[in-house]
DSSP file (Angstrom, degrees, kcal/mol; ACC not computed):
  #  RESIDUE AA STRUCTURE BP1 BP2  ACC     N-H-->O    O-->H-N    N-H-->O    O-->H-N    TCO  KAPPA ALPHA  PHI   PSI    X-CA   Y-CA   Z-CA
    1    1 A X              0   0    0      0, 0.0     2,-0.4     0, 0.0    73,-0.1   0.000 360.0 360.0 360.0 148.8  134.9  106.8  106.8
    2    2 A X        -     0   0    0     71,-0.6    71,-0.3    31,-0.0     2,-0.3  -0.875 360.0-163.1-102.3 150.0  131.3  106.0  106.4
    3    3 A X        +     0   0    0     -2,-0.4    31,-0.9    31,-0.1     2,-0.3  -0.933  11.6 171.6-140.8 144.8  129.0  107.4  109.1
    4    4 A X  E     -A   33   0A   0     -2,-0.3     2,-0.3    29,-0.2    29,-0.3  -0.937  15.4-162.2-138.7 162.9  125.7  106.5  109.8
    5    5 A X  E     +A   32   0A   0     27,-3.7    27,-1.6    -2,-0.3     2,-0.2  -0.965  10.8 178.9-135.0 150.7  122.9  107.0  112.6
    6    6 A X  E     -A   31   0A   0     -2,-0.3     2,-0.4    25,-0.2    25,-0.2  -0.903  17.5-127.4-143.9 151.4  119.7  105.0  113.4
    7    7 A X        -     0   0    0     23,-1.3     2,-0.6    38,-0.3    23,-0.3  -0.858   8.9-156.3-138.3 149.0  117.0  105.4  115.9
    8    8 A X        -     0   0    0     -2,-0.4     2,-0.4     1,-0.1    10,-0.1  -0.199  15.0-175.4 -97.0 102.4  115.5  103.8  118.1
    9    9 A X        -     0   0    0     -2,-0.6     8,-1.2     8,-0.4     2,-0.4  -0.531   4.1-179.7 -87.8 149.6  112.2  104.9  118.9
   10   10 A X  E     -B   16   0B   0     -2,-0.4     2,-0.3     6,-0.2     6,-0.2  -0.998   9.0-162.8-149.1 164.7  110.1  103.3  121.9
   11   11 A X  E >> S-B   15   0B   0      4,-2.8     4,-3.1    -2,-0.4     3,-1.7  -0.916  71.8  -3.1-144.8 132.2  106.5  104.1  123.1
   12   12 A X  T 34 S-     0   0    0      1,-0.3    -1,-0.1    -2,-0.3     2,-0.1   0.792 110.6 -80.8  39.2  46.1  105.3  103.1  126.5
   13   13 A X  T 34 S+     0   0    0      1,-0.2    -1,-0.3     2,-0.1     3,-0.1   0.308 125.7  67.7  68.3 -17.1  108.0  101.4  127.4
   14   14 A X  T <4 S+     0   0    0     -3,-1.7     2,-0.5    -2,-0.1    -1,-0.2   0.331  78.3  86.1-141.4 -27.6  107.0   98.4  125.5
   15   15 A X  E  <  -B   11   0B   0     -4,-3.1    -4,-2.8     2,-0.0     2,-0.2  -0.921  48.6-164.3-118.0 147.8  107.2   99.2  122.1
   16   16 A X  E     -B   10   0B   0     -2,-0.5     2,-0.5    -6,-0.2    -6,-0.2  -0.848  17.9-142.0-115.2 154.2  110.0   99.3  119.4
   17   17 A X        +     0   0    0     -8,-1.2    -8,-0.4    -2,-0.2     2,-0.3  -0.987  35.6 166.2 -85.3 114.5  109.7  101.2  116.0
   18   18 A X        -     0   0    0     -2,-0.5     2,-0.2    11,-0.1    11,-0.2  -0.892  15.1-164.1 -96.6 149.3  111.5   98.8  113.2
   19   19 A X  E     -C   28   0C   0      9,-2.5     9,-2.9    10,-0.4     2,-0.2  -0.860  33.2 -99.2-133.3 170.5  111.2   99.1  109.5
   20   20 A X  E     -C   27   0C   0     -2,-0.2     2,-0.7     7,-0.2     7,-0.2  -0.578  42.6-127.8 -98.1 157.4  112.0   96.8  106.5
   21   21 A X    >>  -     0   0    0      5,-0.7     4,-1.8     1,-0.2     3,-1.3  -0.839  16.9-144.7-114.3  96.0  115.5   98.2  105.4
   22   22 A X  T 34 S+     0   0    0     -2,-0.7    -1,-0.2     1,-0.3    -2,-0.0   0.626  93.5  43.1 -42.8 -43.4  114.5   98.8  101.5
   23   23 A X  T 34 S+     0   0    0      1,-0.1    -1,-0.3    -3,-0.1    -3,-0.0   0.725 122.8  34.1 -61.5 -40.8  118.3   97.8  100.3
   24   24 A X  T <4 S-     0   0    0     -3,-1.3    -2,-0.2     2,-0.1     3,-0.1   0.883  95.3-127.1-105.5 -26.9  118.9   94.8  102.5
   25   25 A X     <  +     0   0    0     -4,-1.8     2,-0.2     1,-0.4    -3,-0.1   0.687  69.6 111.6 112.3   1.7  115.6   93.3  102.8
   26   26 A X        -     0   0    0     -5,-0.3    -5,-0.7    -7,-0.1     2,-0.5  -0.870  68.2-111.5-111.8 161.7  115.6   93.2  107.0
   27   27 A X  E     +C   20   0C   0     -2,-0.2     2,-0.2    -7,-0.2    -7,-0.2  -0.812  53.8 140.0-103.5 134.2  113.9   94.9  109.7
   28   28 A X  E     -C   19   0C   0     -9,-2.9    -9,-2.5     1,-0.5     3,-0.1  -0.776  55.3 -56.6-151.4-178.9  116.1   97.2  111.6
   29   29 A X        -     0   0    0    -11,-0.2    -1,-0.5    -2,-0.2     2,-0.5   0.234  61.6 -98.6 -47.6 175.5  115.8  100.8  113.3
   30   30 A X  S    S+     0   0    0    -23,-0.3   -23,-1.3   -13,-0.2     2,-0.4  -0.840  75.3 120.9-100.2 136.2  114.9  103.5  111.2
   31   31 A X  E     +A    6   0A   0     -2,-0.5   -25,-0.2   -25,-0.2     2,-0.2  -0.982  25.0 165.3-177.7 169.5  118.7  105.4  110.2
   32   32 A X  E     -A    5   0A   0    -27,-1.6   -27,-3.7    -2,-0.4     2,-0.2  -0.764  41.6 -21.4-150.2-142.3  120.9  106.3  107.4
   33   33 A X  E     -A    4   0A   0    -29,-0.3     2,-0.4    -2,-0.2   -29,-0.2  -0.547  58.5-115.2-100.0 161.3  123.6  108.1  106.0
   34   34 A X        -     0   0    0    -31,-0.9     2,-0.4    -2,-0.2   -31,-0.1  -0.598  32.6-144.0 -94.4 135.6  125.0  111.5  107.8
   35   35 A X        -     0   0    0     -2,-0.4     9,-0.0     1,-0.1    -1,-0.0  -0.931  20.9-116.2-121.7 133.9  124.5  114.8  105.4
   36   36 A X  S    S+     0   0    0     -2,-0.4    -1,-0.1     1,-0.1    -2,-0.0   0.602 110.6  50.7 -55.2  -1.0  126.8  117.5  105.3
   37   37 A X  S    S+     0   0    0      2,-0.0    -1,-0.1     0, 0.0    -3,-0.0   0.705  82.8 104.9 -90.1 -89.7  124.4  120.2  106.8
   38   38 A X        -     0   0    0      1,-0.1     6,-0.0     5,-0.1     0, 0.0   0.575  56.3-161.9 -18.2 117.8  123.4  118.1  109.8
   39   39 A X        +     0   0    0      2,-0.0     2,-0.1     0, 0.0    -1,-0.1   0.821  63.2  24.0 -91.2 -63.5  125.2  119.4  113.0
   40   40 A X  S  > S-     0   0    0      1,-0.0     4,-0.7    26,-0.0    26,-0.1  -0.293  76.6-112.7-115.3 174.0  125.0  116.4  115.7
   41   41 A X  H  > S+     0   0    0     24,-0.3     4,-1.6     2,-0.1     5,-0.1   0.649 119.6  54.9 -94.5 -16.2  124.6  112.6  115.5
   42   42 A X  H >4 S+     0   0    0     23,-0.2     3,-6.6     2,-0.2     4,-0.4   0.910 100.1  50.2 -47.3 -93.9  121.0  113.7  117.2
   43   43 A X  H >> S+     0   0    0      1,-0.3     4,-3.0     2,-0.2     3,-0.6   0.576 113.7  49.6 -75.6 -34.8  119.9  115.9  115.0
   44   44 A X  H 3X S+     0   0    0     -4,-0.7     4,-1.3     1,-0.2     5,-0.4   0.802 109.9  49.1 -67.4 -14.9  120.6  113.1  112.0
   45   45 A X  H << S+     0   0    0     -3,-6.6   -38,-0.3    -4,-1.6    -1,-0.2   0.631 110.8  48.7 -91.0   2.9  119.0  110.4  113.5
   46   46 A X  H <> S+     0   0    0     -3,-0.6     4,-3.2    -4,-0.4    -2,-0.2   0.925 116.1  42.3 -95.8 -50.5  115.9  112.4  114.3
   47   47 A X  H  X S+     0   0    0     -4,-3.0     4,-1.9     1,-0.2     5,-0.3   0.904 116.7  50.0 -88.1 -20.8  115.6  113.9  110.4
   48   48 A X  H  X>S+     0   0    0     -4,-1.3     4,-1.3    -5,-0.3     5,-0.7   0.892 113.1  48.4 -67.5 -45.1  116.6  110.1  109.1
   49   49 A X  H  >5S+     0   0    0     -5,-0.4     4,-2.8     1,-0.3     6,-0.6   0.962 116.4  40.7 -37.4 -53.0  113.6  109.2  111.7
   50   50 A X  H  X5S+     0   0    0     -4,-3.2     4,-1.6     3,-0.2    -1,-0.3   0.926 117.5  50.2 -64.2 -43.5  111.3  112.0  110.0
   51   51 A X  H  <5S+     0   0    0     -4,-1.9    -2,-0.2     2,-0.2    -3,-0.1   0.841 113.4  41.6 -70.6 -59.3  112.5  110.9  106.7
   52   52 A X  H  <5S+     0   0    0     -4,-1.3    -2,-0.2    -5,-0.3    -3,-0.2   0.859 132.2  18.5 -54.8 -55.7  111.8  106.8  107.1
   53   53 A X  H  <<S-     0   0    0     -4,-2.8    -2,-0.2    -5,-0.7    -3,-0.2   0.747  94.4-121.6-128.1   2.7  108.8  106.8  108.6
   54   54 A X     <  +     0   0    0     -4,-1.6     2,-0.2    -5,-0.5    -3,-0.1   0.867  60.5 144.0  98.9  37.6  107.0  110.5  108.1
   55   55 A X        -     0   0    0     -6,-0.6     2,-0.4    -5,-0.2     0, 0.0  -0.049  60.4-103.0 -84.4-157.5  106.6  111.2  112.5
   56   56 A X        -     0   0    0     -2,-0.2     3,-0.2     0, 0.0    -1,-0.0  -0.670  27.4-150.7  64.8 114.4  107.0  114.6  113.4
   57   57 A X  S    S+     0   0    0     -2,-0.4   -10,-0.0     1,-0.2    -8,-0.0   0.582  91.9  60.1-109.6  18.9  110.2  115.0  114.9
   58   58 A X  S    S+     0   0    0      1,-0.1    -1,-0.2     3,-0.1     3,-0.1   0.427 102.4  59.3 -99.4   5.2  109.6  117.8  117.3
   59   59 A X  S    S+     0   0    0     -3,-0.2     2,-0.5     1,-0.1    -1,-0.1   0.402  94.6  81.5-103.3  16.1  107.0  115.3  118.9
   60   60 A X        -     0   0    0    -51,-0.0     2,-0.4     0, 0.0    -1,-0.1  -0.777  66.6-167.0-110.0  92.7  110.0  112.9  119.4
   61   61 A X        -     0   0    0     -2,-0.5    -3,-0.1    -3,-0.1    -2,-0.0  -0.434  16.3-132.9-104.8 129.3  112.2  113.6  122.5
   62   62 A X        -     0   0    0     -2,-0.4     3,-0.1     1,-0.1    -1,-0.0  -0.340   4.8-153.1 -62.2 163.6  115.7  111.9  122.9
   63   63 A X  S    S+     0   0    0      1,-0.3     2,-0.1     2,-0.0    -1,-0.1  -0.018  83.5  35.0-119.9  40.3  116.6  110.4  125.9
   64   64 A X        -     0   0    0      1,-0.1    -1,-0.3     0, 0.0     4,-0.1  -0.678  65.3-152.7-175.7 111.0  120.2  110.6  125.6
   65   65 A X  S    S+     0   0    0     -2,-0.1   -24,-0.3    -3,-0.1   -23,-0.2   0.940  85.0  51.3 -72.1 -36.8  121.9  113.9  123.8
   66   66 A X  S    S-     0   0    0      1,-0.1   -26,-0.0   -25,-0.1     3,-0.0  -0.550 110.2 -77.4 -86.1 161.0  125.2  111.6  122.7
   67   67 A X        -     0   0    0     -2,-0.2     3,-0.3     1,-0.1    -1,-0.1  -0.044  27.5-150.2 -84.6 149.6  125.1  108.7  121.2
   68   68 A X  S    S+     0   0    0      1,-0.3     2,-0.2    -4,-0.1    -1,-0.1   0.981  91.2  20.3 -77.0 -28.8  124.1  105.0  123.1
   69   69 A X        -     0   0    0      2,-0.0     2,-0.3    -3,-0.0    -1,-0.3  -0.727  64.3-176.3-147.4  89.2  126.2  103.0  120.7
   70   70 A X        +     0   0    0     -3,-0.3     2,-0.4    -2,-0.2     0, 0.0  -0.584  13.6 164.0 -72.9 127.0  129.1  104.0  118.4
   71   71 A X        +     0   0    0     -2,-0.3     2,-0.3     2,-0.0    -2,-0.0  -0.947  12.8 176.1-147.9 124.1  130.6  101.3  116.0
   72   72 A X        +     0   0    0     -2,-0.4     2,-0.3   -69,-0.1   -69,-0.1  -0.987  10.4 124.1-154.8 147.4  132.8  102.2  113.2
   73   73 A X        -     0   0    0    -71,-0.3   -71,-0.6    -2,-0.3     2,-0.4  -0.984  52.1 -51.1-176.9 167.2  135.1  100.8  110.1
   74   74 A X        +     0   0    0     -2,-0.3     2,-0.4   -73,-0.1    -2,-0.0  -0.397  37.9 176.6 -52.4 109.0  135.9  100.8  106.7
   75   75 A X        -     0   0    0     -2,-0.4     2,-0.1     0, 0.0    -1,-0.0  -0.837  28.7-123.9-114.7 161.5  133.6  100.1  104.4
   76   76 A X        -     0   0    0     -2,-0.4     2,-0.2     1,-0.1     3,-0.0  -0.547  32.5-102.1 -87.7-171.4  134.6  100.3  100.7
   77   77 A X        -     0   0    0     -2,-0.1     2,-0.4     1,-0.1    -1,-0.1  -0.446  35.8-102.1 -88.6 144.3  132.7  102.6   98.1
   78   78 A X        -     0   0    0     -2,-0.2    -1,-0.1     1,-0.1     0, 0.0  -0.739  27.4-109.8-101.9 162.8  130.5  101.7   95.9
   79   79 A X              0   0    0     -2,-0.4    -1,-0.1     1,-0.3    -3,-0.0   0.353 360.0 360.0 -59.6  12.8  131.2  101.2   92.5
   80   80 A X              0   0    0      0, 0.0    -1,-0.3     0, 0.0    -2,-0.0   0.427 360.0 360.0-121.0 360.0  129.1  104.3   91.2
């Protein structure tokens, strides 16, 4: 399977964090791919969060320890 996280930061209620998604060429959450150290679906979307856009992620507080939205299938491999 391929596994992925994104998340979705918001500030005052009012604001959403999106970034341009360097491979497709849209603005979406900040997220990636899941790395074999990485415990929780948390704890990956917090370091892809630190990773994409270079926040602090101990100043970023979840509001939900399991995940809001799970969606999953087959995707093929790529060819390298």
């Amino acid at each position: 399977m391929h596994v992925t996280v994104g998340a979705l930061l918001v500030r005052d209620e009012a604001e959403i964090l999106l970034i341009e998604h360097r491979a497709y060429g849209i603005t979406l959450q900040p997220g990636g791919h899941l790395e074999p150290t990485v415990t929780t679906l948390v704890d990956a979307a917090l370091r892809e969060l630190a990773a994409e856009t270079g926040l602090d992620p101990g100043a970023v507080f979840p509001a939900s320890q399991t995940p809001v939205y799970v969606e999953y299938g087959r995707v093929p491999a790529r060819p390298e």
